[in-house]
C-alpha positions as CSV (number, residue, x, y, z in Angstrom):
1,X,0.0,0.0,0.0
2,X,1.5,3.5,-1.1
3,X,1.7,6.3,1.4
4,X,-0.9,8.3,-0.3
5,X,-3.8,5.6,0.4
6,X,-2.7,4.4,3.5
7,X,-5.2,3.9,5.9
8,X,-4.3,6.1,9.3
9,X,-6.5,6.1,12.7
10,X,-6.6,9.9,13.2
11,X,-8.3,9.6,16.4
12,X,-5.5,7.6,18.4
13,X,-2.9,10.4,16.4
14,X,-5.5,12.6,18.1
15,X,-5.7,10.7,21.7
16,X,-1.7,10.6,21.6
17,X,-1.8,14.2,20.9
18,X,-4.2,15.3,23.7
19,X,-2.0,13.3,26.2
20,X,1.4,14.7,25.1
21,X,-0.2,18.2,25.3
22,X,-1.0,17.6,28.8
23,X,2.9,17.4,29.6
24,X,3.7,20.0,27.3
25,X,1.2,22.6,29.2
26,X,3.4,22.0,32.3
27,X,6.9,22.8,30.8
28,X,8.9,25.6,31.5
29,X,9.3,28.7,28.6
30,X,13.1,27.3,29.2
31,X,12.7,23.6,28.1
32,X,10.3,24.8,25.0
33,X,13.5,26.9,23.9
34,X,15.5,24.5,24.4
35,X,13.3,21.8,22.2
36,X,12.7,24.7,19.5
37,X,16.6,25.4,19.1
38,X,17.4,21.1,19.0
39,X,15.1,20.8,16.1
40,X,16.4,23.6,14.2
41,X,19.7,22.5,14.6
42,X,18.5,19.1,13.6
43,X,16.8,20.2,10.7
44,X,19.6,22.1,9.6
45,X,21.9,19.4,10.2
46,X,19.6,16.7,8.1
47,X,18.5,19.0,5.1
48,X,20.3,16.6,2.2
49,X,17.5,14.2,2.8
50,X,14.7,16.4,3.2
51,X,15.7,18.2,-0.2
52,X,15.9,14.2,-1.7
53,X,12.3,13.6,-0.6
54,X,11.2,17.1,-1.3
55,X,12.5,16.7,-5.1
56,X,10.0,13.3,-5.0
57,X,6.9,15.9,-4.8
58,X,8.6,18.0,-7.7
59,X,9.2,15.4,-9.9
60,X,5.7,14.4,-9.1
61,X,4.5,18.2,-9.5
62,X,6.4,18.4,-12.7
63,X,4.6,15.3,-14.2
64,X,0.8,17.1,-13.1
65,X,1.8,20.2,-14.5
66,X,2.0,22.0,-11.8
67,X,2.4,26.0,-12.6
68,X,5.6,27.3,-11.7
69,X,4.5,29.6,-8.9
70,X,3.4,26.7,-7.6
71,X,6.3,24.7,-8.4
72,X,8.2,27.8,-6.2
73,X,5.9,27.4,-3.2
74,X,6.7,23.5,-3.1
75,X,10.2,23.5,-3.5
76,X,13.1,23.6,-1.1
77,X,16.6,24.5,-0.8
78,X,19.2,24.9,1.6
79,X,18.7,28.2,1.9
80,X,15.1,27.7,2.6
81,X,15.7,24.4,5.4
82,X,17.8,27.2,6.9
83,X,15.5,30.1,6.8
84,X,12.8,28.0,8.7
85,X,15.3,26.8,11.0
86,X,16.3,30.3,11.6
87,X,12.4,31.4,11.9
88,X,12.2,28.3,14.9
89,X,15.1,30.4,16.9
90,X,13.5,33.3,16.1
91,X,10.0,32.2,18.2
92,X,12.1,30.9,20.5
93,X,13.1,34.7,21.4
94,X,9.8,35.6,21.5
95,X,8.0,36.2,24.9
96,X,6.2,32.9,26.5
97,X,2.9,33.8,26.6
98,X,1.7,31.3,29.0
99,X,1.0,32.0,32.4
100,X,0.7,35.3,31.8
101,X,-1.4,37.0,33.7
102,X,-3.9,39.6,32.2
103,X,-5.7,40.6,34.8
104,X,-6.3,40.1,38.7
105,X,-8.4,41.6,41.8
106,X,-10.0,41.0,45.0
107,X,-13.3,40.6,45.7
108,X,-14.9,42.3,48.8
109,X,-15.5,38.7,50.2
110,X,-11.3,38.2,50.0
111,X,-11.2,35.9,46.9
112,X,-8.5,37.0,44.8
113,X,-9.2,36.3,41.0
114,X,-6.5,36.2,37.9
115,X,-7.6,35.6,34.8
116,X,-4.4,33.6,33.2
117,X,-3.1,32.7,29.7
118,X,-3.0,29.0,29.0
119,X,-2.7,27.1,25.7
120,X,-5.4,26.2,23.4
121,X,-4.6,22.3,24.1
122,X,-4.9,20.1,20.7
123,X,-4.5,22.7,17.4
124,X,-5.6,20.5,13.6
125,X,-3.9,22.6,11.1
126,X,-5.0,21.7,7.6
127,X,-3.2,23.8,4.8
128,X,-1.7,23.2,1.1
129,X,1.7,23.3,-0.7
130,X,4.1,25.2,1.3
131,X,6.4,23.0,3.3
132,X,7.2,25.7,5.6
133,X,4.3,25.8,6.9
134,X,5.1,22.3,8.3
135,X,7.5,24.0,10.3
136,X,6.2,27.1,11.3
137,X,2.9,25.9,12.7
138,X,5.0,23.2,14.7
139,X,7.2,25.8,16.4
140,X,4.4,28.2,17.1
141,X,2.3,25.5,18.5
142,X,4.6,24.3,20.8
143,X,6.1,27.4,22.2
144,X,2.5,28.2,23.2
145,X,2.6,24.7,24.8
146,X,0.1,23.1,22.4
147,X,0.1,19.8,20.9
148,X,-0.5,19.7,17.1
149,X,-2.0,17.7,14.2
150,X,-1.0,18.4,10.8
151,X,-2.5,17.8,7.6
152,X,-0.6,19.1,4.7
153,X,-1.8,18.9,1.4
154,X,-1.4,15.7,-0.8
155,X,1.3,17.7,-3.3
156,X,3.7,17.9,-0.4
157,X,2.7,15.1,1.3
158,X,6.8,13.1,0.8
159,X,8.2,16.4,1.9
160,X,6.1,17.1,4.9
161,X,6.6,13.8,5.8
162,X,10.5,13.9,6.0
163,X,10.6,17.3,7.9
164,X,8.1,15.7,10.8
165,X,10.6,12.9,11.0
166,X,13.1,15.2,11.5
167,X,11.4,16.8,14.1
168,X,10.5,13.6,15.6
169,X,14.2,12.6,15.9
170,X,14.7,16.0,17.6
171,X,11.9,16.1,20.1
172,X,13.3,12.3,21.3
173,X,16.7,14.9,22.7
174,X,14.2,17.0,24.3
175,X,11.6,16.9,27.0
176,X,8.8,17.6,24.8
177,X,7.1,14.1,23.9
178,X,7.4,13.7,20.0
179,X,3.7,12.7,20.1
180,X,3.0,16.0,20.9
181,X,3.3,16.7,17.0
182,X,1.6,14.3,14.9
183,X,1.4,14.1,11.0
184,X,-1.0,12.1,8.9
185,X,0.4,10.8,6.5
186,X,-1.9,10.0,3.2
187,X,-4.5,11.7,1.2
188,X,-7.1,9.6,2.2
189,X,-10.2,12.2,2.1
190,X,-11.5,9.4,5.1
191,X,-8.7,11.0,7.6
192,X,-9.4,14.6,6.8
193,X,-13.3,13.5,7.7
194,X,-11.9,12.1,10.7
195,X,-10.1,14.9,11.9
196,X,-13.1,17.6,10.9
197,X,-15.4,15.8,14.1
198,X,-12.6,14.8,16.5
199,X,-14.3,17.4,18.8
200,X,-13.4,15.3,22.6
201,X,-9.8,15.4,21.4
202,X,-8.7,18.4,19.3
203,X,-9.6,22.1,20.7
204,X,-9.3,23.9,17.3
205,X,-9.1,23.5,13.7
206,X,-6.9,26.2,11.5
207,X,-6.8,25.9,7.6
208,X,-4.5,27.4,5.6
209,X,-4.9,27.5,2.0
210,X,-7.5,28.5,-0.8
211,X,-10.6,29.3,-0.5
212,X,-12.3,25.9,-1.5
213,X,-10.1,24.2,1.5
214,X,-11.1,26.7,3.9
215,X,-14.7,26.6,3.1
216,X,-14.5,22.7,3.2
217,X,-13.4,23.3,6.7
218,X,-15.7,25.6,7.6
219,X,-19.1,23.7,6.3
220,X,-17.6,20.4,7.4
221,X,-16.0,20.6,10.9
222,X,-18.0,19.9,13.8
223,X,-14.1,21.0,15.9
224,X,-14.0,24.1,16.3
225,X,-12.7,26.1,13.4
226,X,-10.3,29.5,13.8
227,X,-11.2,30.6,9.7
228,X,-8.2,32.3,7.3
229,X,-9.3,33.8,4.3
230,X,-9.0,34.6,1.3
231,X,-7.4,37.9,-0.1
232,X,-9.4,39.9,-2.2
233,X,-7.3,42.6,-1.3
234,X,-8.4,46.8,-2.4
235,X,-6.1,49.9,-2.5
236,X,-8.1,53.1,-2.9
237,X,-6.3,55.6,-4.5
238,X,-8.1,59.1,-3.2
239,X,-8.2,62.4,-4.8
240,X,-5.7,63.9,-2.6
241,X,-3.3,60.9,-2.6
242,X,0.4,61.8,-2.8
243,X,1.1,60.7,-6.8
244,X,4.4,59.0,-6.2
245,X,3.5,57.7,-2.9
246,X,0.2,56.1,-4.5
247,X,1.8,54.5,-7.2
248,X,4.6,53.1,-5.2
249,X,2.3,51.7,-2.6
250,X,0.4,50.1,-5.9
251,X,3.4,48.5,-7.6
252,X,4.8,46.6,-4.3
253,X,1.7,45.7,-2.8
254,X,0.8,43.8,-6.4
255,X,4.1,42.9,-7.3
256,X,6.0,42.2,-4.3
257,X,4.8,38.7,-4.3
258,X,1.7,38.3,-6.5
259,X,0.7,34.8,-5.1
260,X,0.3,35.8,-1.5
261,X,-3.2,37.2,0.2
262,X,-1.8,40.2,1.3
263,X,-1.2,41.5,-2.5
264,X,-3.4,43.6,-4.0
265,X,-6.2,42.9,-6.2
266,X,-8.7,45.7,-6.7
267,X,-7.5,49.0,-6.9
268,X,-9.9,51.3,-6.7
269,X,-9.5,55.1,-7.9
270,X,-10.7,58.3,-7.3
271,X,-12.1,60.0,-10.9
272,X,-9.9,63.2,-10.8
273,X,-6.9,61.9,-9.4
274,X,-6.8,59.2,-12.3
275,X,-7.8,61.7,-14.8
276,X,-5.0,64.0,-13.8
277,X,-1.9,61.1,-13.2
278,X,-3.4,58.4,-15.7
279,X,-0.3,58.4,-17.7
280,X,1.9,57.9,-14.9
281,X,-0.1,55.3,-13.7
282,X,-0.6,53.6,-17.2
283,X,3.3,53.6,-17.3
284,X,3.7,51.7,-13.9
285,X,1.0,49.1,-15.7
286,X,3.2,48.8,-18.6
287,X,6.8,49.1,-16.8
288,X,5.5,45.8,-14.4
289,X,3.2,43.7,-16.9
290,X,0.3,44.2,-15.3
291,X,-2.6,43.1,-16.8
292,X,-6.2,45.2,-16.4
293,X,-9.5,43.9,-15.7
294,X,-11.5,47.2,-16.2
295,X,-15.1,49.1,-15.6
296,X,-16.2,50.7,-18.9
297,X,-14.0,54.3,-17.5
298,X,-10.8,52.0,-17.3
299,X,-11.0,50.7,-21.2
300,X,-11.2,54.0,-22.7
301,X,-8.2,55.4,-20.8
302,X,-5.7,51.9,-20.1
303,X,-5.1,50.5,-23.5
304,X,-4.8,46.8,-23.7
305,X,-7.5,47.0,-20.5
306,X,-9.6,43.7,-20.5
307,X,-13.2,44.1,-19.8
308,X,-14.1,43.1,-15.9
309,X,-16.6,40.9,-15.8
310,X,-18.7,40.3,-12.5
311,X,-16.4,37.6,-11.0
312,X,-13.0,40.2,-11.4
313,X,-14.8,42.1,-8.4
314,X,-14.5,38.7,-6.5
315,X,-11.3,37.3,-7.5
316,X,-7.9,36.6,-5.9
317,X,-5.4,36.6,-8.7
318,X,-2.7,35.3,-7.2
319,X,-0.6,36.6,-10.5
320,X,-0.1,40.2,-12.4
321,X,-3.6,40.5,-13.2
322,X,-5.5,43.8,-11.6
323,X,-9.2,44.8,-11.4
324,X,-9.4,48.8,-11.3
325,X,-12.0,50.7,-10.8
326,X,-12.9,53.5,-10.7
327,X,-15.4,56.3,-7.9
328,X,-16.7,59.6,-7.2
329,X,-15.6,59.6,-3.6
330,X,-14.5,57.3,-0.3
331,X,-18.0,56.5,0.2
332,X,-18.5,54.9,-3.3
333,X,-14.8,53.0,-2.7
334,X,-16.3,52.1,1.2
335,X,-19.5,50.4,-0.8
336,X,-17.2,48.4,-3.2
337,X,-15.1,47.2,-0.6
338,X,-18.1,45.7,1.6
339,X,-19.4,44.4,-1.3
340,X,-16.8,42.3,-2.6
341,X,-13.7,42.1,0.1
342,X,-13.1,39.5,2.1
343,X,-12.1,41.2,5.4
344,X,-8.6,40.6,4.9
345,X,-6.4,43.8,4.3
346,X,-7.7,47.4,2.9
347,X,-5.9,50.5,2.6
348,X,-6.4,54.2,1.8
349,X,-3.9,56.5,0.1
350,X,-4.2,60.1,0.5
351,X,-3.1,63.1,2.6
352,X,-6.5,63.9,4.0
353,X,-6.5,62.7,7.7
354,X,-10.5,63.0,7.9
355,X,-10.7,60.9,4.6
356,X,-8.5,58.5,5.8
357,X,-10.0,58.3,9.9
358,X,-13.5,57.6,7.7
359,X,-12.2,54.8,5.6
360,X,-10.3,53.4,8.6
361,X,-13.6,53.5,10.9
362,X,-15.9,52.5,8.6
363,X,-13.8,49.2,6.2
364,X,-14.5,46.1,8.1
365,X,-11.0,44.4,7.1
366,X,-8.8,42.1,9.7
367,X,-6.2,45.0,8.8
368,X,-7.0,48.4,7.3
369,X,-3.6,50.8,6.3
370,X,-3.3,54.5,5.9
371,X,-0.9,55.4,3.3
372,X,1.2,51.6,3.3
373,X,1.3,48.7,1.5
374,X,-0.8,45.7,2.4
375,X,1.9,43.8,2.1
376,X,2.6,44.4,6.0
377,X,-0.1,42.2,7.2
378,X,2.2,39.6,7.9
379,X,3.1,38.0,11.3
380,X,6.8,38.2,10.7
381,X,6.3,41.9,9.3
382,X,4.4,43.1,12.5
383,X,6.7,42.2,15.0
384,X,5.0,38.5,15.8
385,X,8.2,36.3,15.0
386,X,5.8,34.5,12.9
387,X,2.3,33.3,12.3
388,X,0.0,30.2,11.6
389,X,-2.3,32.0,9.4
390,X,-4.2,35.1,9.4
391,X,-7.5,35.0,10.8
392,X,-10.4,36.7,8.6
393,X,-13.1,36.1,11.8
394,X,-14.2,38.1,14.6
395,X,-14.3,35.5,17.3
396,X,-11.2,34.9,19.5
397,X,-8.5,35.9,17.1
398,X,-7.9,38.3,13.9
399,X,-5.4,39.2,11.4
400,X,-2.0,37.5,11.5
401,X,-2.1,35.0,14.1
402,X,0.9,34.4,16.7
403,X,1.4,32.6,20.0
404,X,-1.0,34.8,21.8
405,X,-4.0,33.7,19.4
406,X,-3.3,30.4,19.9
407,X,-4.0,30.6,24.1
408,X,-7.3,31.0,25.8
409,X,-7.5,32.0,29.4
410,X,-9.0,30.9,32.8
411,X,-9.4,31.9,36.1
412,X,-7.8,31.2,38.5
413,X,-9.8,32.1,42.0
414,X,-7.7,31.7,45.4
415,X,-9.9,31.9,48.4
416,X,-9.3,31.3,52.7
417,X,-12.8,29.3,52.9
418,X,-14.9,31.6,51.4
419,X,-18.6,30.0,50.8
420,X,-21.8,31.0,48.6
């Protein structure tokens, strides 16, 4: 039987999980340091043979016909193994957030309350392609004393494999039970089912990926489910928006990485400010290859502008392809963005502060910018270390997601006999 249709029990990888998580919850920030630093030494040390089995999944990707920007997001190099071991020391720098203590008082009866930050307990992380994510979720997870299930998608599935055995081989140097990381290994749809109703043994479920996984998640899971989205990212461009600061904002927020969800997707622009820079801003189309998906305004200035059908107000690109369009005023931008954005990341270019207060009051977004590139909504980029996706939800956690978002709290209420 090949690895992609063997048959896995996810609930004892769930049961083994819950029970290692129980010792992990009780280690000191040291000995999580400690464990963080062994496997990124270890990974470093053993990254010939996780490039050998990674280049299984690429010759495998090659033979699909996988793109190449997905053929980038799969593949790994030294540099790469190192740059995720480097991000494990990184977290391991970051503050502990356990056992912090948010807030505490005392009752007029004497009982002395603190409401403390403890781990989460079991975290599912279901997510696609990227290898690294293999890694980064791990370290997260267990820095915030959480034991973790991972479920990476069936086009990385040799890769992911080796880099958990890697870990694995770490942990066994450390006081952190390699159980407390488990990996299931095979596309079997029949284990993904099992892991979406494992509710008695796994506190939350976090996928990472596009929007079909995440919604498969969502409508599926009876766990819990802490929801990414999607990008469908907007840059207003407003009548009294700097010109070079605009279009500077524009090009790196779409071109930076196209194939990420911070990047921009809809820019939307103010009628007199495109009527009086629309050459400059036709040039920086040009000058990066960008592509145009236009309103009827947009084809008789851009040339070579595509016509925007409904779907281009809805889509994530992922590539150098651009709806524009084009408004009278913030309000009119405001009403196209809570039509068709995804709560993700929004931003506002201009020099008018009461403009910009009204567009960063009124945009429901997980991150909303004033004169900067969406590109910043990023764990790493915001001062987190890192992150294990960015939350597009309202309950519990939202935007990029660190170690704090992956705690709860409880009280903890110490009394001298005190009765009801």
């Amino acid at each position: 039987m090949s690895i992609e249709t063997t048959t896995i029990n996810v609930k004892d990888q769930a049961v083994k999980a819950q029970q290692s998580g129980k010792i992990l919850s009780l280690l000191l920030t040291s000995e999580k340091n400690d464990a963080l630093n062994v496997i990124a030494d270890t990974l470093e040390q053993e990254y010939k043979f996780i490039l050998e089995e990674n280049k299984k999944d690429l010759e495998t990707g090659k033979e699909k016909g996988f793109n190449e920007a997905f053929m980038d997001r799969l593949r790994l190099t030294q540099e790469r193994v190192n740059d995720f071991a480097n991000g494990l020391r990184d977290v391991a720098k970051l503050d502990d957030p356990i056992g912090d203590i948010l807030s505490e008082w005392t009752l007029e009866n004497g009982l002395h309350v603190k409401k403390v930050r403890v781990p989460l307990g079991v975290i599912g992380m279901i997510y696609e392609a990227r290898p690294n994510v293999t890694v980064d979720a791990t370290g997260l997870a267990l820095k915030s004393g959480n034991a973790i299930i991972l479920k990476g998608g069936s086009s990385a599935l040799i890769s992911n494999r080796a880099i958990v055995s890697v870990i694995h081989r770490a942990l066994e140097k450390t006081k952190i039970p390699k159980e407390a990381v488990q990996f299931i290994a095979t596309t079997d749809r029949s284990a993904t089912e099992q892991l979406f109703t494992l509710k008695e043994h796994i506190d939350v479920l976090i996928p990472r990926g596009g929007a079909s996984l995440i919604q498969t998640v969502v409508n599926n899971a009876t766990v819990p489910v802490l929801e990414t989205g999607v990008g469908n990212v907007h840059i207003y461009i407003d009548k009294e928006a700097d010109v070079e600061k605009a279009l500077n904002i524009m090009v790196n927020a779409k071109t930076d990485r196209p194939a990420v969800c911070n990047a921009l997707e809809t820019l939307i622009v103010q009628r007199d400010w495109l009527q009086t820079n629309k050459e400059a801003l036709i040039s920086k189309f040009h000058e990066h290859s960008i592509t145009v998906h236009g309103d009827e305004e947009i084809l008789e200035i851009i040339p070579g502008a595509v016509k925007a059908e409904e779907k281009d107000w809805t889509e994530e690109y992922l590539c150098l392809e651009l709806a524009v369009k084009v408004v009278n005023n913030v309000e009119e931008a405001i009403a196209h963005i809570e039509q068709y954005g995804t709560k993700h990341s929004e931003a506002i270019i201009t020099e008018n502060q009461t403009t910009a207060q009204q567009f960063l009051k009124a945009v429901d977004a997980a991150a909303v910018y004033h004169n900067a590139s969406t590109r910043f909504t990023d764990g790493g980029a915001l001062g987190f270390g890192a992150e294990i996706g960015i939350s597009t939800q309202k309950l519990h956690a939202r935007g990029p997601m660190g170690l704090s978002a992956l705690t709860t709290t409880k009280y903890c209420i110490t009394g001298n006999g005190q009765v009801r």
